[in-house]
C-alpha positions in Angstrom: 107.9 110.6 117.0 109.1 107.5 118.1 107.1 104.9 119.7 107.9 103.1 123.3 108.9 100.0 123.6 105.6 98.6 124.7 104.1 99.5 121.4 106.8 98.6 119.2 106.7 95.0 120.6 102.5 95.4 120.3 102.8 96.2 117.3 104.2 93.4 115.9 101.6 90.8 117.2 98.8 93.1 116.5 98.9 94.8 112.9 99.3 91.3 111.2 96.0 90.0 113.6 94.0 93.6 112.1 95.2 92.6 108.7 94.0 89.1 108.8 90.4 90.2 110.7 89.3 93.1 108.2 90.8 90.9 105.6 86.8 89.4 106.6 85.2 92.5 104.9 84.0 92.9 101.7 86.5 94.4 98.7 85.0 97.6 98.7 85.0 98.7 102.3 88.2 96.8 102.9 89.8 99.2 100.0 88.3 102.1 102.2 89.6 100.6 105.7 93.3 99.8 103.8 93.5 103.4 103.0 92.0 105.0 106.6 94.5 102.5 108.4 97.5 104.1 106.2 98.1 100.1 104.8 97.1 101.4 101.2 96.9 104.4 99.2 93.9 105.2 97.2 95.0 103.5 94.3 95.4 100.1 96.6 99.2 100.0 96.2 100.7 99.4 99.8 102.4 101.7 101.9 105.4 100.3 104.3 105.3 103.1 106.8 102.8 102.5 109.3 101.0 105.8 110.9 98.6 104.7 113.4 100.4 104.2 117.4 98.1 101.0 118.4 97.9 102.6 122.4 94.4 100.7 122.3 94.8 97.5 121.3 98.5 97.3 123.0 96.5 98.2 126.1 93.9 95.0 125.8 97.1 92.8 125.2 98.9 94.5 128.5 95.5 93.9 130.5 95.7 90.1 129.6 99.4 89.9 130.8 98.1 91.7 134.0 95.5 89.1 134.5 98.6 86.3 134.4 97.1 84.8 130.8 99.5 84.7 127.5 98.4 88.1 125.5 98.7 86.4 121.7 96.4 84.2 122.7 94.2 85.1 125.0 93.3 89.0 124.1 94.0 89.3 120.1 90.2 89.3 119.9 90.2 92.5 122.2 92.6 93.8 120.4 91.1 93.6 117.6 87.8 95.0 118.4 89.0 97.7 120.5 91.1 99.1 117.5 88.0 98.3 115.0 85.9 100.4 117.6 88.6 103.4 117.5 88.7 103.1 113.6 85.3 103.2 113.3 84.9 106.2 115.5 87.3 107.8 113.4 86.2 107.3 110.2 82.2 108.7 111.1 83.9 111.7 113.6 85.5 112.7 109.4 82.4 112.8 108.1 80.2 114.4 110.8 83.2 117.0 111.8 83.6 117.4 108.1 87.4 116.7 108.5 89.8 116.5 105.7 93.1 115.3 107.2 93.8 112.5 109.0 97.2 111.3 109.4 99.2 113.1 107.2 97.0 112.9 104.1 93.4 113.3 102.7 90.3 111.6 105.4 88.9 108.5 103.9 85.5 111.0 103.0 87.4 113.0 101.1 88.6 110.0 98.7 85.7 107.4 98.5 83.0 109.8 99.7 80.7 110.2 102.9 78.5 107.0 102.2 80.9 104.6 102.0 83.1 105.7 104.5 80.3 105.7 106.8 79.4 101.9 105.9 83.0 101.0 106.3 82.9 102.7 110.0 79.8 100.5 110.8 81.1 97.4 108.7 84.3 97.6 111.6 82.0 97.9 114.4 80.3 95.0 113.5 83.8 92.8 113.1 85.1 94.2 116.4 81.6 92.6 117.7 81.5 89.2 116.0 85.4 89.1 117.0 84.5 89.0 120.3 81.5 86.6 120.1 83.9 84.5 117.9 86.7 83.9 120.5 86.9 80.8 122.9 86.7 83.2 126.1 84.9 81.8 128.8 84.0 85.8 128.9 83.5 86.5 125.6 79.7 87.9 126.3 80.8 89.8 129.2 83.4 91.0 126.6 80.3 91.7 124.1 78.8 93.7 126.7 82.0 95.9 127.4 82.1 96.6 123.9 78.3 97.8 123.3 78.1 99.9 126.4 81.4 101.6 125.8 79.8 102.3 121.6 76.9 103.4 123.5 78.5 105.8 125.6 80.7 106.9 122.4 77.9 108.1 120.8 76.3 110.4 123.8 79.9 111.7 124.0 79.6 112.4 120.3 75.7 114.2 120.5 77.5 116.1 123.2 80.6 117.5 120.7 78.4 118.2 117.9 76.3 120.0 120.1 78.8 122.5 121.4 80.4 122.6 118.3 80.3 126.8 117.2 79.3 127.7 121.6 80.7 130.3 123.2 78.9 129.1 126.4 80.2 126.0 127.4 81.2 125.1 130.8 84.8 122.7 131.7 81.8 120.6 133.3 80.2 120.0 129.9 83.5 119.7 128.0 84.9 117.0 130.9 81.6 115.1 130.5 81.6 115.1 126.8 85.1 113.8 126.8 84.6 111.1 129.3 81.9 109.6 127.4 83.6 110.0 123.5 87.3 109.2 124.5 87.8 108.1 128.4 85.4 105.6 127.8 87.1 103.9 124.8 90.6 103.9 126.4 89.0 102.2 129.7 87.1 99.8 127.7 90.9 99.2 126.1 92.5 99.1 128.9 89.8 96.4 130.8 88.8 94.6 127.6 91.9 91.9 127.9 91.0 91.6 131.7 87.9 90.4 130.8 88.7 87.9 128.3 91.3 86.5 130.3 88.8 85.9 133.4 91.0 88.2 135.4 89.7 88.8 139.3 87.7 92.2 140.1 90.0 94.0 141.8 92.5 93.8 138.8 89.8 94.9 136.1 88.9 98.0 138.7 92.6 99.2 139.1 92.7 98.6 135.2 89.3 100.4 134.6 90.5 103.4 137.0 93.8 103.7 134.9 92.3 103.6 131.4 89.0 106.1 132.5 91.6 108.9 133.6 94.5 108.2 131.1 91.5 108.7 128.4 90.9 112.5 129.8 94.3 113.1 130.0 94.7 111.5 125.9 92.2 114.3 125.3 93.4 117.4 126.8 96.5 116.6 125.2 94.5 116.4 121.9 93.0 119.3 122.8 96.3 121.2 123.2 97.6 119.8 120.0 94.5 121.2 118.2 95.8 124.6 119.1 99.2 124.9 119.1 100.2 121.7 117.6 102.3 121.8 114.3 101.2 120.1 111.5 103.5 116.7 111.7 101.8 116.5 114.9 98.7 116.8 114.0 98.0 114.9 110.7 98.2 118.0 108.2 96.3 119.8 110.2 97.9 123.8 111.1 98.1 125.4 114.1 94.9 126.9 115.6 92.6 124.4 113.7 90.1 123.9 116.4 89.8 127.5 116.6 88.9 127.8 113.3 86.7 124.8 113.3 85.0 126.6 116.5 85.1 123.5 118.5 84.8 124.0 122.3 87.6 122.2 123.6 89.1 122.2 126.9 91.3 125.0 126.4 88.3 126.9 125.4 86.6 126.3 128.1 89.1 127.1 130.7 89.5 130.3 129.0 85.8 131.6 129.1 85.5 130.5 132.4 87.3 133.0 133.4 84.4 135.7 132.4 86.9 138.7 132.1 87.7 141.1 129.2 89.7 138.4 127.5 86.7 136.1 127.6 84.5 138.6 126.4 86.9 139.6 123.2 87.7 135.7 122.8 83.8 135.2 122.4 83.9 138.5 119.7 86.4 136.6 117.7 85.2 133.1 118.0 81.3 134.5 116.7 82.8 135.8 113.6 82.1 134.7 110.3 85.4 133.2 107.9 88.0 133.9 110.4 90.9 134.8 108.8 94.7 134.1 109.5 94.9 137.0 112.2 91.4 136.1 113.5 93.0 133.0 115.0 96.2 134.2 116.3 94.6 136.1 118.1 92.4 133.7 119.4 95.3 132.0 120.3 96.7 134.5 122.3 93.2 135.2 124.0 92.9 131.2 124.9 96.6 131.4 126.7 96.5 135.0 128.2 92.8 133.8 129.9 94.6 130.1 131.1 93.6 128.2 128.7 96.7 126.5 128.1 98.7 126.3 131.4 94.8 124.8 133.3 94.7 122.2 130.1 98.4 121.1 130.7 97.7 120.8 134.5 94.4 118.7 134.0 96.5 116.1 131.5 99.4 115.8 133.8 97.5 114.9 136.8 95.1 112.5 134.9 98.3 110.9 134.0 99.6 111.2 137.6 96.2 109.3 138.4 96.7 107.1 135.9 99.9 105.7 137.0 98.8 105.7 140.6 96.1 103.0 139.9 98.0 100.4 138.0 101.6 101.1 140.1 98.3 99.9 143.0 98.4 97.0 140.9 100.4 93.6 142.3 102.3 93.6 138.5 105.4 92.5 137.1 107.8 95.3 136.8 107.9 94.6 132.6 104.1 95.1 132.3 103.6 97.9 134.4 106.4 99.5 132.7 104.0 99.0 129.6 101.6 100.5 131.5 103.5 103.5 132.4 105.2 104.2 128.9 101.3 104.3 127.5 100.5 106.7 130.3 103.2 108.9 129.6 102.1 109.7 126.6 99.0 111.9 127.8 101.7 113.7 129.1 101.9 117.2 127.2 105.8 117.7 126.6 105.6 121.5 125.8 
């Protein structure tokens, strides 16, 4: 897939900034974070091809430029800590979800085991923090503060997921709620985190906050599609239907049993079943569209996205950043 412009040009001022910062961690977790950020393989030999998008940390940089301030300077410590934050997420979600793929190859579990991919998720939460703390913004502890509540509210998203994880009763309430806390709640805290830093006035870091709470919902129902019927260059490795066989209760789940007809009842029959085979999950599939599964979930990303653009077009911005702002928010958008 190719990547905007906004994240192209992001990219550029950012990976080198990440490479420098985790260059801070010790050899042995900074062997494990190489590999998870696809810089290294598992031997250590480096890999040109860079997988990961950067939406995040292009986001604090685009927040800075909204605030009026020089990005490179200003929010490259946001950047930073946001996309440590997101890595770190990632790399305990693999262990706890017992994920193998991430990316297009083998989850950093898989290769240097749960324990010290674990302490190299925590080890980047703790840079992203003393980044912050580090930087010469006048509002670097309101910065600090951004960054722990939005962990904090990571984690009671998380409680939630594993929680539902194998349900057959749970609500579009309790789905919405668990992915406003795990995922909204980053991508706001990305989308703000610049702001902050670059002392930008309340009514910017509000339309900013708006944008990046909604945009996160819509990053997620998208997700959430992909975890369905994505294909597997889509979706890091994984095949089609691997949510359904992971029984997690996404949004298209939800929508489905909503519904509380004979599809929901036979979708429940096929989700309780023990090693679901092949068939088992086409047809749960089918049962997940045929009970609206699908069309509700792509209807839920495309107005969060609608939202999305509404608050930062709100926004007194030059046309070049909200572009930026808009190519991000188009990508929530489900294109099938």
């Amino acid at each position: 897939m190719k990547l905007p412009p906004v994240l192209e040009s992001a990219g550029a001022r950012i990976v080198p900034a990440l490479q420098l910062a985790f260059g801070e961690l010790s050899p042995e977790i900074r062997a494990v974070v190489d590999y998870h950020m696809g810089w290294r393989d598992a031997q250590g030999n480096r890999v040109e091809k860079q997988s990961s998008k950067g939406v995040r940390p292009a986001l604090a940089l685009l927040a800075a430029a909204a605030a009026g301030s020089r990005p490179v300077e200003t929010a490259i410590p946001g950047a930073i800590a946001v996309e440590a934050m997101h890595n770190c997420a990632f790399l305990l979600d693999d262990v706890m979800d017992g994920d193998r793929f991430r990316r297009q190859r083998e989850t950093a579990w898989v290769v240097f085991g749960e324990g010290m991919s674990t302490l190299s998720g925590v080890s980047l939460f703790t840079l992203g923090s003393s980044t912050l703390l580090g930087c010469d913004s006048p509002n670097r502890h309101a910065a600090v503060s951004l960054y722990h509540d939005t962990f904090a509210t990571m984690l009671k998203g998380q409680a939630i997921d594993l929680q539902m994880e194998g349900a057959t009763e749970v609500s579009v309430a309790r789905c919405l709620q668990m992915t406003e806390w795990k995922t909204a709640s980053l991508m706001r805290c990305a989308a703000t985190m610049g702001a902050v830093l670059a002392c930008a006035p309340d009514s910017v870091i509000a339309g900013l906050r708006a944008y990046g709470e909604t945009l996160g919902v819509a990053f997620q129902a998208r997700d959430d599609l992909l975890g369905i019927w994505g294909r597997p260059h889509e979706t890091g490795g994984r095949p089609p239907g691997f949510d359904l066989r992971a029984r997690k209760a996404t949004l298209p789940v939800a929508f489905a049993l909503e519904e509380q007809g004979a599809v929901a009842a036979e979708l429940r029959d096929v989700l309780l079943g023990t090693d679901p085979q092949d068939e088992d999950i086409a047809r749960a599939t089918l049962l997940v569209e045929s009970g609206g599964g699908r069309e509700r979930t792509i209807e839920l990303a495309a107005a969060k996205v609608n939202k999305a653009l509404d608050a930062v077009r709100a926004l007194n911005l030059p046309e070049d950043i909200r572009t930026g702002f808009e190519e991000i928010a188009e990508m929530g958008r489900p294109d099938y």
